[in-house]
N, CA, C and O of each residue as an XYZ file, in Angstrom:
260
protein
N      64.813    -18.245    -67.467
C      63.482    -17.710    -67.685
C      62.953    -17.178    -66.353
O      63.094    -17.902    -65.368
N      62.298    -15.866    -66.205
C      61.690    -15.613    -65.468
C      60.247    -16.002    -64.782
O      59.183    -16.129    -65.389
N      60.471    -16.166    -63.334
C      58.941    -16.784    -63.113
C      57.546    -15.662    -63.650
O      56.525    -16.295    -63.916
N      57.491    -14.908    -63.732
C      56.448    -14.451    -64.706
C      56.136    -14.882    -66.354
O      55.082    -15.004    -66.979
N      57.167    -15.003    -66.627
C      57.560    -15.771    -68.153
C      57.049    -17.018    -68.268
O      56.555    -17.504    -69.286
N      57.193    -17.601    -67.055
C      57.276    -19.162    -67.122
C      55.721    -19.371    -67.042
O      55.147    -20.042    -67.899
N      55.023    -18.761    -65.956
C      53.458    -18.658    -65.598
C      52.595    -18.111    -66.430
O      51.412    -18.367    -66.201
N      52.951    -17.118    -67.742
C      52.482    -16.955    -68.391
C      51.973    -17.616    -69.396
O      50.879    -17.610    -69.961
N      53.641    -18.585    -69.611
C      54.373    -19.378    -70.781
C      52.969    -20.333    -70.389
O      52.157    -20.520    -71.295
N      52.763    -20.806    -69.304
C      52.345    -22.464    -69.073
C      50.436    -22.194    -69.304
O      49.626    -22.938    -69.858
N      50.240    -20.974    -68.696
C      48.984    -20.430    -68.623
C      47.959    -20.545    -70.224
O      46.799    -20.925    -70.385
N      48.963    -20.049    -71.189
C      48.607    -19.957    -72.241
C      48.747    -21.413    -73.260
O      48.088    -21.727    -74.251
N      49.582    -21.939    -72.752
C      49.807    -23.288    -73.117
C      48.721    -24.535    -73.243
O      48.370    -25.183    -74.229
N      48.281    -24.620    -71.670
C      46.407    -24.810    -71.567
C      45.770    -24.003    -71.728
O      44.701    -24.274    -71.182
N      45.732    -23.047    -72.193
C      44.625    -21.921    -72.918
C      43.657    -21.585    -72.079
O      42.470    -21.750    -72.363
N      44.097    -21.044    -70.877
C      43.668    -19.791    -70.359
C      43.436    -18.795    -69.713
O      44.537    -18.262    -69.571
N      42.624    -18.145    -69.181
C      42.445    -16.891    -69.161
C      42.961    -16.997    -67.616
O      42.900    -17.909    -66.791
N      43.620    -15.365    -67.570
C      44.007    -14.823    -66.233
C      42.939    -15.218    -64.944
O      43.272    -15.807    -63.915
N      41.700    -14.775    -65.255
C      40.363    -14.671    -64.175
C      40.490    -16.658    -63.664
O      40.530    -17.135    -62.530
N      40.524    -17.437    -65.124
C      40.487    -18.805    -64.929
C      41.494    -19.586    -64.441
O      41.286    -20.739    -64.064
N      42.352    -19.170    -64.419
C      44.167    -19.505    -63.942
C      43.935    -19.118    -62.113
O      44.385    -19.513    -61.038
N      43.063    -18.227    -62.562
C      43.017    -17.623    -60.722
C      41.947    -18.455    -59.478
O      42.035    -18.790    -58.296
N      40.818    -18.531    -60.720
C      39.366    -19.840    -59.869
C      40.741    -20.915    -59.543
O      41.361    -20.970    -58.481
N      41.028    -21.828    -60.944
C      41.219    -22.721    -60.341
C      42.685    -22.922    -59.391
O      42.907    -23.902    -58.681
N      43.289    -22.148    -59.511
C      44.511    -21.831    -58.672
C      43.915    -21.515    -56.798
O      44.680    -21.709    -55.853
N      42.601    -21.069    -56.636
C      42.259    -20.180    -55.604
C      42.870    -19.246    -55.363
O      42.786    -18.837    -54.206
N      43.313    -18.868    -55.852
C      43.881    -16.982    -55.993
C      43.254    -16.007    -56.262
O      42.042    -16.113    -56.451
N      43.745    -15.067    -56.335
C      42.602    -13.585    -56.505
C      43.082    -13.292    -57.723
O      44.274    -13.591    -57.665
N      42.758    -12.742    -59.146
C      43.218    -11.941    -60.053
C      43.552    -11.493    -60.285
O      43.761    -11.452    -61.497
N      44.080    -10.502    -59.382
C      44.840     -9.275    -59.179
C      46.238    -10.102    -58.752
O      47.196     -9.814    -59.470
N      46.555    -11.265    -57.502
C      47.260    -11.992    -57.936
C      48.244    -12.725    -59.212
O      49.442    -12.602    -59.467
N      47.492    -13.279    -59.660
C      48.000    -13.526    -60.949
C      48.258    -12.381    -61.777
O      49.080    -12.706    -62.633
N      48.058    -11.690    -61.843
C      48.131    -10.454    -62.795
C      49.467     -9.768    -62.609
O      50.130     -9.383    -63.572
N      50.034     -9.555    -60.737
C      50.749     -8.847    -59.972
C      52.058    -10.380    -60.357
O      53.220    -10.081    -60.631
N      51.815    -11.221    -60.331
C      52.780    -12.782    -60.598
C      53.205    -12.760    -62.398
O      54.266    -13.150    -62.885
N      52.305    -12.321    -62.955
C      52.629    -12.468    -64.303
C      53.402    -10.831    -64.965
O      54.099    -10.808    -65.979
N      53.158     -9.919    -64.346
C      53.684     -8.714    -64.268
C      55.511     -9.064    -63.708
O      56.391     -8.826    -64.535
N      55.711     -9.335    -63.018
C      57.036     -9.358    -62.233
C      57.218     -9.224    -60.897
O      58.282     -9.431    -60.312
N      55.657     -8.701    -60.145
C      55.803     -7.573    -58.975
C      56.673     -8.762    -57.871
O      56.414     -9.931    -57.589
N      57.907     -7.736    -57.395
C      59.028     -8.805    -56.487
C      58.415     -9.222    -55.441
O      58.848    -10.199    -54.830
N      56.882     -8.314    -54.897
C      56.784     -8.729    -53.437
C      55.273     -9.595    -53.554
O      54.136     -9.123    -53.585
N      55.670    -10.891    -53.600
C      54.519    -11.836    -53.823
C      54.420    -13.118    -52.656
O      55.451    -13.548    -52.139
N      53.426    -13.522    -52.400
C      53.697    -14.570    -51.525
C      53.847    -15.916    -52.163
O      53.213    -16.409    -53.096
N      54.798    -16.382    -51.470
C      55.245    -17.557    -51.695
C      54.244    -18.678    -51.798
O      54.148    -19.570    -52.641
N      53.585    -18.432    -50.826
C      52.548    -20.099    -50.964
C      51.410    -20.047    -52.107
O      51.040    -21.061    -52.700
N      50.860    -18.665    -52.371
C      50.271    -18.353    -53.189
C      50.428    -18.813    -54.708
O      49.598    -19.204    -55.529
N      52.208    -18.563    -54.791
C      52.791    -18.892    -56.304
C      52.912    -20.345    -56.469
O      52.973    -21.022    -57.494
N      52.940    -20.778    -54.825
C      53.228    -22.260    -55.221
C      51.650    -23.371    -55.363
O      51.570    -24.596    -55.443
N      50.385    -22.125    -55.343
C      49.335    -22.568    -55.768
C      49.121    -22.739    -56.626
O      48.525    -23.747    -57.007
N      49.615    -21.591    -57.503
C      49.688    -21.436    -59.215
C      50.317    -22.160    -59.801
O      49.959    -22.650    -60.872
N      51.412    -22.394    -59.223
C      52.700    -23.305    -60.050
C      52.552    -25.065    -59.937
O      52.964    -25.972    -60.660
N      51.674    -25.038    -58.533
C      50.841    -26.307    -58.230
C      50.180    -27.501    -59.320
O      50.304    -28.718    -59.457
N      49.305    -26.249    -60.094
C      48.480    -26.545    -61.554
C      49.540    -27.662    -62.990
O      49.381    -28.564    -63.813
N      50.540    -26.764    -62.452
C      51.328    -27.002    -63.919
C      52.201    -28.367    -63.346
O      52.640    -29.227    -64.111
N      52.370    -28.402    -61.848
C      52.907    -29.716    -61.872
C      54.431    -28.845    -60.968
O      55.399    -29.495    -60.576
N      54.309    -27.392    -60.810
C      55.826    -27.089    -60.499
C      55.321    -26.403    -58.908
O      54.174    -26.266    -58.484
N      56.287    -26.143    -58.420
C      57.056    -25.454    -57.176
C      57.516    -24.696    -56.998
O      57.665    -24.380    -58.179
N      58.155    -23.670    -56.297
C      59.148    -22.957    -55.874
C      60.207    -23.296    -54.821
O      59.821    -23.001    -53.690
N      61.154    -23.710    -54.859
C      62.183    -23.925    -53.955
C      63.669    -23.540    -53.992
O      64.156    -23.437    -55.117
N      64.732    -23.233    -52.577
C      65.666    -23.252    -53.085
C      66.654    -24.111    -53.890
O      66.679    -25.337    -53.781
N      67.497    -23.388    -54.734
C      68.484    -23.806    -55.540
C      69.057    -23.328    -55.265
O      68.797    -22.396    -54.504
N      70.661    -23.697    -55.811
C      72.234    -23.428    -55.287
C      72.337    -21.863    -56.342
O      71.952    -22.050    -57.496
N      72.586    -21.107    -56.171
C      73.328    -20.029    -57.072
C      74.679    -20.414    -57.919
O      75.480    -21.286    -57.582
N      74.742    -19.831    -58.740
C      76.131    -19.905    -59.853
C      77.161    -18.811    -59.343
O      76.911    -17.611    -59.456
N      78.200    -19.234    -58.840
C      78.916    -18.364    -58.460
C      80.518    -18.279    -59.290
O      81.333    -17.414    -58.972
């Protein structure tokens, strides 16, 4: 699953809104919007504000080779 997929997935799950995902995240809207879109060039600490909420992270993992 893609991390836009996943942030969307979880967003809607607690029911709600982009603008409200963003207050309580402290993010900007346009943020979340640019995170739930796909856009590749995002900051890291930012997502791991968002992902914070739901209980998740961003970190490395091993690749499948």
């Amino acid at each position: 699953m893609l991390l836009s997929e996943f942030v969307k997935l979880k967003r809607k799950a607690v029911k709600l809104t982009q603008p409200e995902l963003a207050e309580k995240a402290g993010v900007g809207l346009r943020f979340v919007r640019d995170l739930e879109q796909g856009k590749e060039t995002i900051r890291l600490d930012k997502v791991n504000q968002v992902l914070q909420l739901f209980g998740y992270q961003v970190g490395p993992i091993p690749m499948n080779r």
